[in-house]
N, C-alpha and C positions, 0 to 999 in steps of 0.2 A: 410592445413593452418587453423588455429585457427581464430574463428573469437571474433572481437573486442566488448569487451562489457564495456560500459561506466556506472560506477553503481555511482547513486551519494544516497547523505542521508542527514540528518539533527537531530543531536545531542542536546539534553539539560541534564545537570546535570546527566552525564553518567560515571561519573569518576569509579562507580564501576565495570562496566562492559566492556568498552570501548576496554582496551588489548587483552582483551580474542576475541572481535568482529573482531578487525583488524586481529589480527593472525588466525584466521578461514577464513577472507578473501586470506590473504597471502598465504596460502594454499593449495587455490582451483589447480584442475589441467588444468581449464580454467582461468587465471587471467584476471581480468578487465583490457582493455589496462588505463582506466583514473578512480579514483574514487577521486570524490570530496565532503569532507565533508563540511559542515556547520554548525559551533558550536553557536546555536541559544541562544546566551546571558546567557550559563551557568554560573554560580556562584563557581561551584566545581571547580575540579583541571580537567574537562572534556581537555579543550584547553592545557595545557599546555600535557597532555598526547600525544594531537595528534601533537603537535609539533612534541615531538619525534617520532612520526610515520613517518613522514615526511624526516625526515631525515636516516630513515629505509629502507620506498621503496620508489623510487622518482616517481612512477606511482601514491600515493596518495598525495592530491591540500585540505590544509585545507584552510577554510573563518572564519572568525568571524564577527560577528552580533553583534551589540549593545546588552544591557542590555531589554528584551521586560518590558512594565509597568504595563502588565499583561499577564500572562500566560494561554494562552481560545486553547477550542478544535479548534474552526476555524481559528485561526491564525498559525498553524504550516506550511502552504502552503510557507511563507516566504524565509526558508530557504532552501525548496526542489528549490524554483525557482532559488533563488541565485547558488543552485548547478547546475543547469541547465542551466542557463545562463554561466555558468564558461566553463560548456563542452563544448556547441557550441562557445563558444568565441576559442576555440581553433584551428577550420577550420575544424577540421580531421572528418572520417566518420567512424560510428558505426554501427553493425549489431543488437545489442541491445542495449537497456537501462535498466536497474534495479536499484530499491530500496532495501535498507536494514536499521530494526533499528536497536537501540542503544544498544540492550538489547538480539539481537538474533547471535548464533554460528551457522554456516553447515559446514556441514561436507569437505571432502575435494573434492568431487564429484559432489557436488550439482550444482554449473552451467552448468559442463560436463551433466548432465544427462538433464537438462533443454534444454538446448539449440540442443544435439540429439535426444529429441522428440520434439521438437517445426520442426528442420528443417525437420522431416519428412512429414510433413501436410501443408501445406501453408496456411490454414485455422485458425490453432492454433497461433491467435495474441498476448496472456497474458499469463502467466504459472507461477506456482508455486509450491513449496512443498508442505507440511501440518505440523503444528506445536507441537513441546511437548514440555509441560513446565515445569519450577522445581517445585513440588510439594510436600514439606517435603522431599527433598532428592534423589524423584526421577522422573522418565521422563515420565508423563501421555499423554497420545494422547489428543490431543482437538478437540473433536469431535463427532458424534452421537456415530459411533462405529470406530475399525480400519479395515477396510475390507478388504480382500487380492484382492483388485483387482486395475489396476494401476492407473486407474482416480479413482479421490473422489469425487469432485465432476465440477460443472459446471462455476465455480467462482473461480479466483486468489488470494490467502493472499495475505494480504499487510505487512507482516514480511517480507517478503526477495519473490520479484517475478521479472521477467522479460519480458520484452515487445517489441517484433520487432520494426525496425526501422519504418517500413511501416506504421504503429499506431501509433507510439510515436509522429510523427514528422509532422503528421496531427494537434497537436495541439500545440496552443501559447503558450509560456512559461508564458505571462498572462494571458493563460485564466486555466494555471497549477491549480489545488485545493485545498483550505485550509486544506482541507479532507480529508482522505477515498480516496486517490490516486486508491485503487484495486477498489473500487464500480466504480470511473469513467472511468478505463479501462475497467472494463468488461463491464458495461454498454455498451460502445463506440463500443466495439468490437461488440458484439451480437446484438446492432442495425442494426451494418454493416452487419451482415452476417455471422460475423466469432466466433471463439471459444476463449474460455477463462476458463482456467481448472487449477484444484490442482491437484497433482500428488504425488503418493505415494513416496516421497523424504524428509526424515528428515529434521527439522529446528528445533531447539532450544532456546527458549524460556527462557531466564534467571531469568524472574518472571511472577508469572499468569497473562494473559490477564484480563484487567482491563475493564470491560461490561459497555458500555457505558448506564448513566443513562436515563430514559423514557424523559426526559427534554430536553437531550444533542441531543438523538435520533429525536427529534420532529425538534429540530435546525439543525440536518443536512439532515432530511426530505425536508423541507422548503428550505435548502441551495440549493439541486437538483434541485427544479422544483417538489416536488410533489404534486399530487392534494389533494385538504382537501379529497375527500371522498374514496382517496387512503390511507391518514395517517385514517380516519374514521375505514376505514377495519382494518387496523394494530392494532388497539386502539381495536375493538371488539373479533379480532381473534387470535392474539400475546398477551394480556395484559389480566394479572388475575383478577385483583382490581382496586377498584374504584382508587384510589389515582394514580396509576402506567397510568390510561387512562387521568385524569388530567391534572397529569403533562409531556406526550406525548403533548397533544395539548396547552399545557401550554410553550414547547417550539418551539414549531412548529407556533402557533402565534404570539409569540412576540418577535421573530427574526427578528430583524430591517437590517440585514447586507446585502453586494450585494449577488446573486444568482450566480448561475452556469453562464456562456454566451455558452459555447457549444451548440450547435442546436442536435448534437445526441444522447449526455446525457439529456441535456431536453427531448427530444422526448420520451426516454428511459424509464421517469420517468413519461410521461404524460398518462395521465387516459384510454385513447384509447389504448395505447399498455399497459398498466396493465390489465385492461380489457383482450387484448388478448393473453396473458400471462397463465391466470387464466384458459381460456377458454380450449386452448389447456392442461391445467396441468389437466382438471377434465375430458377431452375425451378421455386421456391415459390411 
């Protein structure tokens, strides 16, 4: 028996890519029993595309979102929660949760292969592929190298990953993240104890990955829980130039907005387990 995987998402202004995303899910040789979008105040023809989706597979549950009045990195947690709140409103029970964005194809394997290396380990609570994007035409790996070996490494994209129920369901749907969904499962995970890996399994990437800038980074430092002399490090050892250490601490101060509330991702992010982080990477 196939187990049930509930994948939800949160769309803006995706009307280019949108078709080619559903029919990659439609695909799979594992189908999501529920997938529920959230078309987060798009302006394009994103909605009326998944209308017709809707009416294609009735497994996928679109939402629509008001118009937002600004469009910011930490605001996109909105429409993950609305999709989230949609699934459990439903009763039913899922053996997974996943995300996928707007902009990413897999193949037709991809949760099949996910989901039979997750169940082999009990330990492995996050999992994901690894990403290529289009790149003039063609499909570049993103990443130091492509190594032939099947973990890459110790952290889940957040392009298209999945997350047992056991993880998933330990946390509020408000205390869900405006964010960087992968940094607070992995975090959460590897606090606990367990793993959280990318796996040699295609994703596709419909346009470059857009690097977040030293500013936004410093804002979703500060959104964590990190400590200044944890962003300090980052600023001396991550960052080339003066300008780029600037405007790291430049948004890492002056981010007025709420924080995390999780206690394992805080913990995860705080100085004492960075510290012992570091310690063990430099006795290996």
């Amino acid at each position: 028996m196939q187990p049930r995987i509930a994948l939800f998402s949160s769309f803006y202004n995706e009307a280019n890519h949108v078709s080619r995303v559903v029919e990659s899910v439609a695909q799979q040789t594992y189908k999501p029993a529920i997938w529920v979008i959230a078309d987060d105040g798009s302006t394009d023809d994103t909605f009326s595309i998944l209308q017709r989706a809707i009416h294609k597979y009735n497994w996928i549950h679109v939402i629509r979102l008001p118009l937002k009045k600004k469009k910011d990195i930490l605001t996109a947690g909105r429409g993950w929660r609305a999709a989230i709140r949609h699934i459990l409103a439903t009763g039913e029970e899922y053996d997974y949760f996943g995300k996928i964005d707007g902009d990413i194809i897999i193949p037709p394997y991809y949760f099949e292969r996910l989901v039979r290396f997750m169940s082999k380990n009990p330990k492995i609570m996050a999992c994901s592929g690894c990403v290529y994007s289009n790149q003039s035409g063609k499909w570049v790996f993103e990443g130091n190298a492509c190594s032939q070996k099947f973990i890459l490494s110790n952290s889940a994209r957040g392009a298209c990953f999945l997350v047992k129920r056991e993880l998933f369901l330990q946390v509020s749907v408000n205390d869900f993240p405006d964010t960087a969904p992968d940094d607070f499962f992995n975090a959460k995970a590897k606090i606990l104890g367990y793993y959280a890996l990318q796996i040699n399994v295609p994703m596709y990437q419909l346009r470059p990955t857009t690097k977040l800038s030293p500013k936004k980074l410093g804002m979703v430092l500060r959104y964590y829980g990190a400590n200044p002399i944890h962003v300090i490090g980052i600023a001396i050892f991550k960052r080339s130039n003066i300008k780029e250490r600037v405007n790291l601490f430049r948004g890492y101060f002056t981010f007025k907005g709420k924080k995390i509330k999780d206690k394992d991702v805080r913990r995860f992010y705080s100085l004492g387990e960075v510290l012992k982080r570091h310690t063990r990477m430099l006795l290996n």
